[in-house]
Biopython code that builds the backbone (N, CA, C, O; Angstrom):
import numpy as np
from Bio.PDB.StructureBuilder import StructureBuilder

atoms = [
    (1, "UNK", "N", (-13.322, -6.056, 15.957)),
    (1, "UNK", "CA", (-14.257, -6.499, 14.945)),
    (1, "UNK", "C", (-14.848, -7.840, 15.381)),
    (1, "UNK", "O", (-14.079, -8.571, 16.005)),
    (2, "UNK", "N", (-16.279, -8.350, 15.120)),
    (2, "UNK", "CA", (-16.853, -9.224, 15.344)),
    (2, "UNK", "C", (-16.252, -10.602, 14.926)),
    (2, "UNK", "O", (-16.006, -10.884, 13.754)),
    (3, "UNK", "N", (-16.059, -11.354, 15.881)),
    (3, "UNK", "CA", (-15.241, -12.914, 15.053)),
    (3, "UNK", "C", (-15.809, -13.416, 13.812)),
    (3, "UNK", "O", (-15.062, -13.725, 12.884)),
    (4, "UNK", "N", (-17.043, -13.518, 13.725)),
    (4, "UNK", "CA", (-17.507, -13.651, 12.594)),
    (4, "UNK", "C", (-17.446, -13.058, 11.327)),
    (4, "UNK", "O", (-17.733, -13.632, 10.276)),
    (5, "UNK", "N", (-16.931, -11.488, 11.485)),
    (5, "UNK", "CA", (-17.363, -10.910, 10.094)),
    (5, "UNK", "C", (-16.045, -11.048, 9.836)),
    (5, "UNK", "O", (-15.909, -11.183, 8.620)),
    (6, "UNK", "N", (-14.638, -11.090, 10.604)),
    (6, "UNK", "CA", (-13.444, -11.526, 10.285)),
    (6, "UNK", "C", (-13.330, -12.858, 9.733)),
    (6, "UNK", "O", (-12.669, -13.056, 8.714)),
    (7, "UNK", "N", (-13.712, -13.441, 10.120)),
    (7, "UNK", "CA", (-13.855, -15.228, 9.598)),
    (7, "UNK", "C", (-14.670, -15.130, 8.045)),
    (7, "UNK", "O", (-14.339, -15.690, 7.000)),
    (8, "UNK", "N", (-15.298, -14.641, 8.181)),
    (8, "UNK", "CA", (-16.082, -14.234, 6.431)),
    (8, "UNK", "C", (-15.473, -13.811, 5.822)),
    (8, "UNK", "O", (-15.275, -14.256, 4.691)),
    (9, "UNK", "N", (-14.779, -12.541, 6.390)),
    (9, "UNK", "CA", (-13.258, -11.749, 5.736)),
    (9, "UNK", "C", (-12.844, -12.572, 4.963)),
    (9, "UNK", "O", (-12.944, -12.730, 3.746)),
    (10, "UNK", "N", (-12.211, -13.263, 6.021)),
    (10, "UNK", "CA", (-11.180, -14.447, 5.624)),
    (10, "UNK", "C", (-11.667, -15.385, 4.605)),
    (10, "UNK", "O", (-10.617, -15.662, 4.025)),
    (11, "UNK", "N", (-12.471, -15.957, 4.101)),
    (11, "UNK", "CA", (-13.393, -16.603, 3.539)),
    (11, "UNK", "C", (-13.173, -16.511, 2.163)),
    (11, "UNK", "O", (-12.749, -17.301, 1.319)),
    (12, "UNK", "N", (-13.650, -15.099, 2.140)),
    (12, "UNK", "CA", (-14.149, -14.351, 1.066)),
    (12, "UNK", "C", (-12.560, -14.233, 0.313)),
    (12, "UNK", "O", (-12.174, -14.660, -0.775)),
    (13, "UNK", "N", (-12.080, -13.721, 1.033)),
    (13, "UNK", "CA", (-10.721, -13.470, 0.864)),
    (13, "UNK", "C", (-9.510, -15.064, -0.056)),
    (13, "UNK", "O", (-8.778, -15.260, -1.026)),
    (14, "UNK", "N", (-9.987, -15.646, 0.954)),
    (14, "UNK", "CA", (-9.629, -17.176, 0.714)),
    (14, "UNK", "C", (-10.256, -17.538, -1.227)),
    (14, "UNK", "O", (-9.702, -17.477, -2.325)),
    (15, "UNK", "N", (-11.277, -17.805, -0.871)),
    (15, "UNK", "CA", (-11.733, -17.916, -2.249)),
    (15, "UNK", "C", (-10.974, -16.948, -3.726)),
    (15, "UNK", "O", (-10.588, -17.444, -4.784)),
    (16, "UNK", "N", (-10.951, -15.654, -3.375)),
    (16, "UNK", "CA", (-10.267, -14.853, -4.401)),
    (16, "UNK", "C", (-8.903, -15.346, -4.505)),
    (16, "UNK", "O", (-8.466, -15.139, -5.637)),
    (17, "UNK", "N", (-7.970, -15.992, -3.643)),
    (17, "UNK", "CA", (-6.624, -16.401, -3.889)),
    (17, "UNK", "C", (-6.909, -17.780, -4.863)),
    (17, "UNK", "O", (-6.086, -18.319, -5.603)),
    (18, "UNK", "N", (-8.180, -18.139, -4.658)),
    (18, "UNK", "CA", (-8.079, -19.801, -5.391)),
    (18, "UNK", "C", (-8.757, -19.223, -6.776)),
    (18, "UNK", "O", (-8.894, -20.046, -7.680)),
    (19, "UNK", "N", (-9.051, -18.310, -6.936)),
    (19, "UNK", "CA", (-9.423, -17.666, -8.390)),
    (19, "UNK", "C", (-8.694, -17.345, -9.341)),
    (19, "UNK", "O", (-8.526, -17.684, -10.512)),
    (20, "UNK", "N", (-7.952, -16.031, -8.034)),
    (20, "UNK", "CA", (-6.203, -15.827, -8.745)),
    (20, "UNK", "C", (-5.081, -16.677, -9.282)),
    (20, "UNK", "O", (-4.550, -16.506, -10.379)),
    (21, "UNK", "N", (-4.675, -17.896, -8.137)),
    (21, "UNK", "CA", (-4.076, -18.903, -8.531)),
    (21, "UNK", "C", (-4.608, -19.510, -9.906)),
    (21, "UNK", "O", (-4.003, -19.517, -10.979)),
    (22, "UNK", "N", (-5.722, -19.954, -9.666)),
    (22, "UNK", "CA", (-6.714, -20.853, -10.884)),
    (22, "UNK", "C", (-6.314, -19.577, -12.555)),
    (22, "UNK", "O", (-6.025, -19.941, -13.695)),
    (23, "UNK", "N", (-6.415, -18.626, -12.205)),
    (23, "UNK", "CA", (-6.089, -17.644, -13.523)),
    (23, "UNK", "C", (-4.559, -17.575, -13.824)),
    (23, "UNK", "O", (-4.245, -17.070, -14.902)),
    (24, "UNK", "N", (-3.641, -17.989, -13.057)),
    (24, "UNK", "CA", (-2.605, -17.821, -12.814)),
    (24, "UNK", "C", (-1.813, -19.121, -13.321)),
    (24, "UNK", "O", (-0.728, -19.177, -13.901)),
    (25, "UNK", "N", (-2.836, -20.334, -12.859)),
    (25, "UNK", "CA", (-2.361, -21.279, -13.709)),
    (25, "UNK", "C", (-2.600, -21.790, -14.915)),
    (25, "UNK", "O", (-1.918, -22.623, -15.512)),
    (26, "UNK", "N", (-3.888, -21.114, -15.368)),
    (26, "UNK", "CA", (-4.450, -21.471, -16.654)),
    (26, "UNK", "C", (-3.254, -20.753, -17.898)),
    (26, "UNK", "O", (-2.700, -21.315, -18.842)),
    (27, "UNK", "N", (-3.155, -19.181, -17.378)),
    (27, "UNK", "CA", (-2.225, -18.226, -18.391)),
    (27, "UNK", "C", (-0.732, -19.391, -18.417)),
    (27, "UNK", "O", (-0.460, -20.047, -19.423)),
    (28, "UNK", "N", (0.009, -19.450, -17.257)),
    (28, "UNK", "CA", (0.951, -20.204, -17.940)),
    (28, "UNK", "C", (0.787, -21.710, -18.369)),
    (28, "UNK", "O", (1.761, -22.462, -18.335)),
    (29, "UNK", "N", (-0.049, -21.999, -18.642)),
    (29, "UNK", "CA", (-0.582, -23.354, -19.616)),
    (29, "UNK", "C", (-0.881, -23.307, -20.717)),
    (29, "UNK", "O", (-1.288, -24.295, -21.329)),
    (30, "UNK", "N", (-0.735, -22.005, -21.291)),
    (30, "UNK", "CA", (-0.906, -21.009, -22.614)),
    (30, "UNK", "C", (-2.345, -21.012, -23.157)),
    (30, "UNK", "O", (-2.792, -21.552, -24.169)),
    (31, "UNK", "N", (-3.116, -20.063, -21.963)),
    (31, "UNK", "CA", (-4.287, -19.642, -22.091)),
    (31, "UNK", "C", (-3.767, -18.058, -22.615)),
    (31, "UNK", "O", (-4.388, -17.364, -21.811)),
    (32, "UNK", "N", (-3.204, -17.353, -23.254)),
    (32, "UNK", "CA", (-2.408, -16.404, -23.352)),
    (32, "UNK", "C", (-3.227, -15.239, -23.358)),
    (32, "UNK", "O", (-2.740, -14.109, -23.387)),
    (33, "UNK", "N", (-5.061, -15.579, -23.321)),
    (33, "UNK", "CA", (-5.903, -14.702, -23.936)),
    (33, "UNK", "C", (-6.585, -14.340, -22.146)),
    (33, "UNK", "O", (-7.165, -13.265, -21.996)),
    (34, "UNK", "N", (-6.529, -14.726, -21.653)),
    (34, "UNK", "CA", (-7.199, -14.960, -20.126)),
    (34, "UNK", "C", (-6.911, -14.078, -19.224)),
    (34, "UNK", "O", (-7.489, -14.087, -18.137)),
    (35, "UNK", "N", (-5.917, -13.129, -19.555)),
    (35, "UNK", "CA", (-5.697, -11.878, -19.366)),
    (35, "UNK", "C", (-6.562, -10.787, -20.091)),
    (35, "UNK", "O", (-7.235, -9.973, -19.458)),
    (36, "UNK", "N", (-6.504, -10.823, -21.360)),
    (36, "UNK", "CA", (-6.802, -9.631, -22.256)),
    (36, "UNK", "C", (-8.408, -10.005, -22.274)),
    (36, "UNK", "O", (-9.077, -9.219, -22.945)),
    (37, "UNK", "N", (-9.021, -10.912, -21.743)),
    (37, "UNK", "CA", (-10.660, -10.987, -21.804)),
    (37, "UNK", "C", (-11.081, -9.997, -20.863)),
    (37, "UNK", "O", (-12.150, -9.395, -20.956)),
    (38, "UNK", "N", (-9.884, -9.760, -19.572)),
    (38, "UNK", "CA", (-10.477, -9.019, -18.740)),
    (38, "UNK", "C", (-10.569, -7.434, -18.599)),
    (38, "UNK", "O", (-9.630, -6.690, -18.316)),
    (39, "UNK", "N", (-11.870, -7.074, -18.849)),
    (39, "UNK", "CA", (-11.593, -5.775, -19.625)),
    (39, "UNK", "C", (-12.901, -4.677, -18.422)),
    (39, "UNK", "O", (-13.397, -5.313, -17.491)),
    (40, "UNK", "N", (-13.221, -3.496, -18.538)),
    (40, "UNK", "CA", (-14.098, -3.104, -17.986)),
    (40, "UNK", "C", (-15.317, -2.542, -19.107)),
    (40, "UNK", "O", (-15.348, -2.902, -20.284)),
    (41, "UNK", "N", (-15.920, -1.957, -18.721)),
    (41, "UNK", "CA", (-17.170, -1.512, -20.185)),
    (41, "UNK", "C", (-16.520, -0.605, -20.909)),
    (41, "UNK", "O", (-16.978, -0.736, -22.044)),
    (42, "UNK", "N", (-15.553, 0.416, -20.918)),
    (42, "UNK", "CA", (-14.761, 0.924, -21.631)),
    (42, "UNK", "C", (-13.455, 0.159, -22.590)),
    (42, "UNK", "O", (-12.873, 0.602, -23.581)),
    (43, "UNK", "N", (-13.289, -1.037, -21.923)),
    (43, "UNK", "CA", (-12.358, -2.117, -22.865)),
    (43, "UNK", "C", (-11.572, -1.950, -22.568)),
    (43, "UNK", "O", (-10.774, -2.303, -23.437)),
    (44, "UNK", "N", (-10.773, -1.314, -21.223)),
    (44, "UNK", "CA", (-9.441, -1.663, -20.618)),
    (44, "UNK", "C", (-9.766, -2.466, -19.904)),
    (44, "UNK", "O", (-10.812, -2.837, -19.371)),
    (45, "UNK", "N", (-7.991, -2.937, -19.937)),
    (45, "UNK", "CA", (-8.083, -4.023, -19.223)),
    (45, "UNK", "C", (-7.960, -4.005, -17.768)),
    (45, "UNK", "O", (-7.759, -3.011, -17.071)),
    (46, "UNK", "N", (-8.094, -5.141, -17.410)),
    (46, "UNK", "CA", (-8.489, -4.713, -15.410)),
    (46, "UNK", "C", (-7.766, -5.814, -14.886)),
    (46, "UNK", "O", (-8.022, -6.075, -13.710)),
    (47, "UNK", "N", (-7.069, -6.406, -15.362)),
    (47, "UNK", "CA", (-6.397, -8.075, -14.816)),
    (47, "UNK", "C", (-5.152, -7.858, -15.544)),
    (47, "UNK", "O", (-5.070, -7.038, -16.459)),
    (48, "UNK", "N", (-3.842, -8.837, -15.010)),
    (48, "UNK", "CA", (-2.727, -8.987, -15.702)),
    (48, "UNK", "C", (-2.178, -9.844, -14.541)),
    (48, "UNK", "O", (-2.760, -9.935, -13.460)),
    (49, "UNK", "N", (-1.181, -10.378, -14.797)),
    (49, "UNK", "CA", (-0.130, -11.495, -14.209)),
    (49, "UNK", "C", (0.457, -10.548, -13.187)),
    (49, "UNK", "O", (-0.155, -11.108, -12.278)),
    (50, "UNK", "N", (0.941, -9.850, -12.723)),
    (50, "UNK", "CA", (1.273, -8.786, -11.985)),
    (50, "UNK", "C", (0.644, -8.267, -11.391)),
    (50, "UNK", "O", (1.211, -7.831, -10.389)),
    (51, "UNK", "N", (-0.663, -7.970, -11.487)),
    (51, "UNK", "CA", (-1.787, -7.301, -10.535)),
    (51, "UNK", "C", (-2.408, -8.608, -9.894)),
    (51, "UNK", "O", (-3.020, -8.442, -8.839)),
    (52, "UNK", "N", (-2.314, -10.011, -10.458)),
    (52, "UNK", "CA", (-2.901, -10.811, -9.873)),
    (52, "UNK", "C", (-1.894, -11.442, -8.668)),
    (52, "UNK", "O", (-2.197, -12.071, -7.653)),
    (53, "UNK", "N", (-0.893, -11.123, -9.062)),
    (53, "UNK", "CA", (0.912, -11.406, -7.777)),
    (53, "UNK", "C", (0.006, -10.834, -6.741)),
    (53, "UNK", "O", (-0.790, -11.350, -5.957)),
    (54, "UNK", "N", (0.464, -9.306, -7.041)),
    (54, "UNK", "CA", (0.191, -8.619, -6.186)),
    (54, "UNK", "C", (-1.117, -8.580, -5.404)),
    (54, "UNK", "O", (-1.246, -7.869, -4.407)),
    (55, "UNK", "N", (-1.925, -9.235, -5.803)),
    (55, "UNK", "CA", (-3.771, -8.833, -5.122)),
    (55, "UNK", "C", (-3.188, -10.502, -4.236)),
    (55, "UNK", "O", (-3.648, -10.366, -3.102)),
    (56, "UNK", "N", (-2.600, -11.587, -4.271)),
    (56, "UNK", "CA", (-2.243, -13.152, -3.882)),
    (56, "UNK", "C", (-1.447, -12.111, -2.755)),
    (56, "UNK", "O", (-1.842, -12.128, -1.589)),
    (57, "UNK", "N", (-0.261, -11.168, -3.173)),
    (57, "UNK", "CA", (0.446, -11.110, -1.779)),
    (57, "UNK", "C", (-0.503, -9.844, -0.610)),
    (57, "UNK", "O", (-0.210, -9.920, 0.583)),
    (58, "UNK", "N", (-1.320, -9.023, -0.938)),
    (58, "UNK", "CA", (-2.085, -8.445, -0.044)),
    (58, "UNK", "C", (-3.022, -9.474, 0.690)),
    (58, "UNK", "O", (-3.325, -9.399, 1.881)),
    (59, "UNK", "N", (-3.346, -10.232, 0.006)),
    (59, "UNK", "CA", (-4.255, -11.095, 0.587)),
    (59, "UNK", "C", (-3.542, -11.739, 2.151)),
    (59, "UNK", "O", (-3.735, -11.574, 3.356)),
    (60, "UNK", "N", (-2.399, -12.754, 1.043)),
    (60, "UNK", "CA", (-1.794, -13.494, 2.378)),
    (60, "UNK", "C", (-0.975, -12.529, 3.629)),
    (60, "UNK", "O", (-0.672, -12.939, 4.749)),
    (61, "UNK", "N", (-0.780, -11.431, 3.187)),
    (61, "UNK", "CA", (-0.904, -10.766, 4.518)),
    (61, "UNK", "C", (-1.777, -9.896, 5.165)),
    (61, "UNK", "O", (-1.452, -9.000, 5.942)),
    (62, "UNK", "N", (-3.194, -10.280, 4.717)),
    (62, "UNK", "CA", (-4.086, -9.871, 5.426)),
    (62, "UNK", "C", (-4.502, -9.965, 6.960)),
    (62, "UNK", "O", (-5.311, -10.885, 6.837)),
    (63, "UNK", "N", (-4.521, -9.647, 8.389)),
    (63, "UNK", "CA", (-4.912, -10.232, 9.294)),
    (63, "UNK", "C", (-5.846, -11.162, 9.475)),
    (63, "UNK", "O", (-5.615, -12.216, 10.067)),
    (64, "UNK", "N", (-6.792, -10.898, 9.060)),
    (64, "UNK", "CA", (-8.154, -12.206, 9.039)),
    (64, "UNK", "C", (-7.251, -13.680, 7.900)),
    (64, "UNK", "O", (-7.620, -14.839, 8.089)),
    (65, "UNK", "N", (-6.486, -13.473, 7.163)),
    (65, "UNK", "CA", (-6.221, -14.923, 6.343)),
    (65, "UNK", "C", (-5.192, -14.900, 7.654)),
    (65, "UNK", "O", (-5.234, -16.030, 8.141)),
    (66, "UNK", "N", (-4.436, -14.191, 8.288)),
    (66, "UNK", "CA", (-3.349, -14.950, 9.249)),
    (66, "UNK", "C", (-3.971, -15.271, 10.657)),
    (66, "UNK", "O", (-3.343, -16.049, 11.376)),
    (67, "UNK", "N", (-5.160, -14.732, 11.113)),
    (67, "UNK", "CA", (-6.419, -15.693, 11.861)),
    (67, "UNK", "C", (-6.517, -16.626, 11.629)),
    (67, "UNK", "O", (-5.945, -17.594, 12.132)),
    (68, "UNK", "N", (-7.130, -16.598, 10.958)),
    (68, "UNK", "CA", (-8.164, -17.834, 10.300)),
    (68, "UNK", "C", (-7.493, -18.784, 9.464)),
    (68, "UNK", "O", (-7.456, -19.925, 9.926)),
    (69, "UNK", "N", (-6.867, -18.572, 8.171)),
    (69, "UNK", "CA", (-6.467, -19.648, 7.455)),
    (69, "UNK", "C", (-4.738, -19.134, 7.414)),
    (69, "UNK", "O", (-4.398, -18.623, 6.348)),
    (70, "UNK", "N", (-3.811, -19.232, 8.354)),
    (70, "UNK", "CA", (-2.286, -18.974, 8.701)),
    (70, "UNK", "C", (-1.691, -19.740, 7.557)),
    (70, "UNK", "O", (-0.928, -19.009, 6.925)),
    (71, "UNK", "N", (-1.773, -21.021, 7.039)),
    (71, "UNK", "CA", (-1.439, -21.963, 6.489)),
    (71, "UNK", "C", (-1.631, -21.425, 4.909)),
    (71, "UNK", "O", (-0.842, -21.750, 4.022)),
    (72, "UNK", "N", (-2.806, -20.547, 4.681)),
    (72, "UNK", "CA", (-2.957, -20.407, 3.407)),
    (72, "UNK", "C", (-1.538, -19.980, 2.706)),
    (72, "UNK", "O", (-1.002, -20.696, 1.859)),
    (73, "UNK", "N", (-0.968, -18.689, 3.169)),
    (73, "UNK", "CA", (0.123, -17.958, 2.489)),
    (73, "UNK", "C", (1.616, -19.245, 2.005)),
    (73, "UNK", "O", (2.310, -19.432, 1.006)),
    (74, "UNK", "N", (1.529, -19.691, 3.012)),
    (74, "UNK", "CA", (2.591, -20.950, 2.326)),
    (74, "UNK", "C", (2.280, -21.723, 1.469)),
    (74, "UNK", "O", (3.131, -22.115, 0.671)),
    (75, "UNK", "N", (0.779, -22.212, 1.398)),
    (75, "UNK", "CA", (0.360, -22.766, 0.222)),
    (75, "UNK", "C", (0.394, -22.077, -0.984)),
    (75, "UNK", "O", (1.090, -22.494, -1.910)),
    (76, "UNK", "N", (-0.274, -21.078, -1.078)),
    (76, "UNK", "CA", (-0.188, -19.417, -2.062)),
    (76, "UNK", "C", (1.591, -20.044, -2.304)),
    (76, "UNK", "O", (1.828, -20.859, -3.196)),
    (77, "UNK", "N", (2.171, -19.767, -1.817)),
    (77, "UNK", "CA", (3.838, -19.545, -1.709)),
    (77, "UNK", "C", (3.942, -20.994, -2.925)),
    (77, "UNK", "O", (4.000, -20.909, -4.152)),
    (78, "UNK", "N", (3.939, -22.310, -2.034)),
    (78, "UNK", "CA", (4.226, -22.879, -2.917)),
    (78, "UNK", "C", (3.502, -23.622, -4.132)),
    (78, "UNK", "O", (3.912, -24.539, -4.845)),
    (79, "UNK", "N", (1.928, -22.718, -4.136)),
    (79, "UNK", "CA", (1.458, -23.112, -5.704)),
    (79, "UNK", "C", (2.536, -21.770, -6.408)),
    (79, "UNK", "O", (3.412, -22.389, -7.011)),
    (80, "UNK", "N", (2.770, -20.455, -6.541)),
    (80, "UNK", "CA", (3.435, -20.030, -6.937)),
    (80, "UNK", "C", (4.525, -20.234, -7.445)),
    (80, "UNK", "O", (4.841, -19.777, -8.543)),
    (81, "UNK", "N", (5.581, -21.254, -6.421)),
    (81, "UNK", "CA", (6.818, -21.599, -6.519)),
    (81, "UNK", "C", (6.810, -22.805, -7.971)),
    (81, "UNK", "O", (7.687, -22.971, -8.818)),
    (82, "UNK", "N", (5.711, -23.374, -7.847)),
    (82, "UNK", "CA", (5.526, -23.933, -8.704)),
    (82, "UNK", "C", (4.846, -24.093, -10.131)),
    (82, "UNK", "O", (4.604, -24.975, -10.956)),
    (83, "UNK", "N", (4.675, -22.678, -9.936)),
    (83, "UNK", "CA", (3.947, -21.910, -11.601)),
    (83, "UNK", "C", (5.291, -21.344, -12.321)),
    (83, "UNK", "O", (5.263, -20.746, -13.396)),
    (84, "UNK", "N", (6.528, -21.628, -11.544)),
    (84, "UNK", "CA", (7.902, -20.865, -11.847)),
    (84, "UNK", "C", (7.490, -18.702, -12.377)),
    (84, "UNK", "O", (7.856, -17.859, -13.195)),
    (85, "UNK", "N", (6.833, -18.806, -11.565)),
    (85, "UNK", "CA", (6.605, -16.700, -12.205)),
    (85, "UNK", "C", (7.575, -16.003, -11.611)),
    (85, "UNK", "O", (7.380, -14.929, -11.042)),
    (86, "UNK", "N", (8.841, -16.659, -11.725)),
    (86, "UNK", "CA", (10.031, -15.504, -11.218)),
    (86, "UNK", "C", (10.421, -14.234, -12.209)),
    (86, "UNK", "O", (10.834, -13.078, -12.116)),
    (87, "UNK", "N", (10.131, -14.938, -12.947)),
    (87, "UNK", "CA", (10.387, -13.227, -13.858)),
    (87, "UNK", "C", (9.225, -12.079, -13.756)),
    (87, "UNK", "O", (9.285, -11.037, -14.408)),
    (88, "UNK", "N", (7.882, -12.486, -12.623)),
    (88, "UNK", "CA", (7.167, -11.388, -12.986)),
    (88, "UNK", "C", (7.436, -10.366, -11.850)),
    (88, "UNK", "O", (6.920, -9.250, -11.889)),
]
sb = StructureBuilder()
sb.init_structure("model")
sb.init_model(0)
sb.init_chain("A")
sb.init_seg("    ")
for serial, (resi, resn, name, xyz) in enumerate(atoms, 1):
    if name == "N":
        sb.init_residue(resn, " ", resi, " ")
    sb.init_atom(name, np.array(xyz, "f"), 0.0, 1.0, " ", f" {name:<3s}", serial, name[0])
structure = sb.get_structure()
């Protein structure tokens, strides 16, 4: 794949973990609703604390984030460590 469109990958990719986190830290600051806003045109919901884990850990083991930004997943790691979400 072209270095570039991997590096955009990565990018793109990058940004959605600082979204996730950012949603991740708002809910446990008792935004409690910041989940259930996220809905599709039928009114289910499409987001939860658990799908957002999980979309943070595909990411950081993506090849293009372990290119390009290697460093991210430990950061990911320890903003996590420090949202305490062991029970999710």
């Amino acid at each position: 794949m072209n270095t570039q469109i991997g590096a955009l990958i990565a990018s793109i990719k990058r940004q959605l973990a600082t979204l996730y986190l950012h949603d991740l830290t708002e809910w446990t600051r008792g935004d409690d609703a910041r989940f259930a806003r996220m809905v599709d045109g039928r009114g289910k919901s499409t987001g939860s604390p658990e799908q957002w884990m999980a979309n943070l850990h595909s990411i950081c083991s993506n090849e293009h984030i372990l290119t390009f930004y290697p460093d991210l997943p430990g950061e990911v790691g320890a903003a996590l460590a420090s949202l305490r979400l062991d029970d999710l």
